[in-house]
Structures are given as structure tokens and as C-alpha cells.
C-alpha positions as CSV (number, residue, x, y, z in Angstrom):
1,X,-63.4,-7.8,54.7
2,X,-63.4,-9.7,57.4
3,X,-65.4,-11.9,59.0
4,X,-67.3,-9.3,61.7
5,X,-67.0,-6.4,59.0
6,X,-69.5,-8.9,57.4
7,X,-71.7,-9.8,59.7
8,X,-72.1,-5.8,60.6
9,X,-73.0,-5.3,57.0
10,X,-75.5,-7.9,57.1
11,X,-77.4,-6.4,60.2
12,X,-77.3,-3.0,58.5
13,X,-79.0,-4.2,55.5
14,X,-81.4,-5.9,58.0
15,X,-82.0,-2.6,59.6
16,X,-82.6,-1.3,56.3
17,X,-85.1,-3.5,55.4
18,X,-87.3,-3.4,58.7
19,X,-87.0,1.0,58.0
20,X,-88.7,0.4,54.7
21,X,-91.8,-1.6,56.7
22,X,-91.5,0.2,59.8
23,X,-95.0,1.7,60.9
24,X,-94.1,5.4,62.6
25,X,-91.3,8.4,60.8
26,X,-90.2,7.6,64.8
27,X,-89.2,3.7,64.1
28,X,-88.2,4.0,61.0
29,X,-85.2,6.7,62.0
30,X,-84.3,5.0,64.9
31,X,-83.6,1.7,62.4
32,X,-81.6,3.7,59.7
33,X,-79.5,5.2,62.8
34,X,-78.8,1.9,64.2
35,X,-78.1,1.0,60.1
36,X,-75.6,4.1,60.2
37,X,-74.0,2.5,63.5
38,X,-73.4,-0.8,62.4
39,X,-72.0,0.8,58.9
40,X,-69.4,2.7,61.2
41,X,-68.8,-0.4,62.9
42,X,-67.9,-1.9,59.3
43,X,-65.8,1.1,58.7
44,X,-63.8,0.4,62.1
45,X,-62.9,-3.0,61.6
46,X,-61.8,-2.0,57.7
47,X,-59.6,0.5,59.2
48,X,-57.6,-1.5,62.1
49,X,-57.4,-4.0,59.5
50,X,-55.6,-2.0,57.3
51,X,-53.8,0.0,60.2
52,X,-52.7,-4.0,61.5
53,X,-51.1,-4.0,57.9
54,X,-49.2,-1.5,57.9
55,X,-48.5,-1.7,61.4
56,X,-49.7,1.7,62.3
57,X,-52.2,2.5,64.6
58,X,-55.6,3.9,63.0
59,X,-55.0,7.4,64.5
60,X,-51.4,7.7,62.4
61,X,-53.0,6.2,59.5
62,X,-55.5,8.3,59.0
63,X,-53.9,11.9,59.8
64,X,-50.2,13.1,59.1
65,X,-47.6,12.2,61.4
66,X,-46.8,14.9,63.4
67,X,-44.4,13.4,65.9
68,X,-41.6,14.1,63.8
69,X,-42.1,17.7,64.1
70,X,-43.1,17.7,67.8
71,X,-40.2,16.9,69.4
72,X,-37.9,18.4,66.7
73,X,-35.5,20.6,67.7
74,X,-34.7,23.6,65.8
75,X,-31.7,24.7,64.2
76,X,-30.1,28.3,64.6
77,X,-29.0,27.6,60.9
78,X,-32.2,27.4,59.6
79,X,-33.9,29.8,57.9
80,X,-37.0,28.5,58.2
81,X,-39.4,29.0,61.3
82,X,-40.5,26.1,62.7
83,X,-43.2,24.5,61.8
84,X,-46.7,23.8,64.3
């Protein structure tokens, strides 16, 4: 995890901590959606980490690669129909 990932944790668990005190339904929401945010934040970073890696962007990483079949021509010997 790096060194951001962590720090977003950490103000997440601080928004946490403030919902469990907070004094209206109205506060406390808005500080477990801001603990959500940060959390996604986390998630983020983790994933262009890993994406940096493996030298793929997150967007390939995370769904199957489909520009092998876009631009694929097809072949009159194929039996197959082409895939979409």
C-alpha cells in the first residue's frame, strides 16, 4: 500500500470515528459518505499501483481486452461468426 493509499485509510477511519459521535442522522451520513470516498480513493491508488505493475492501464486491467477482437478481421474460412 502505498504511502497516500495510507493516509486515505487513515482519514476514513477518522471519518468513522467523528459518525459514531456525530450529533444529527444528517452529520453523521454525510461523514460515513465522505469515509466511502476516501475508501474509493484507497481502492484507486491500489489499482494504478497494480495496473503500473503490470504495465496496463486500470481500464484493461480490470475488464477483458477487447481490442484484439475489434479490429479483427474476419476470415471467409471460418466457420465461426464473429465475435462482438
Amino acid at each position: 500500500m502505498s504511502s497516500a493509499a495510507k493516509e486515505f485509510e487513515g482519514f476514513a477511519r477518522d471519518c468513522v470515528r467523528l459518525a459514531e459521535r456525530a450529533d444529527t442522522p444528517e452529520l453523521r451520513e454525510k461523514l460515513l459518505s465522505l469515509a466511502r470516498d476516501w475508501m474509493r480513493a484507497v481502492m484507486e491508488d491500489e489499482d494504478s499501483d497494480c495496473a503500473a505493475q503490470n504495465r496496463r492501464p486500470v481500464a484493461t486491467a480490470l475488464r477483458p481486452d477487447r481490442r484484439s477482437q475489434a479490429g479483427r478481421p474476419t476470415s471467409s474460412h471460418s466457420d465461426e461468426a464473429p465475435s462482438r
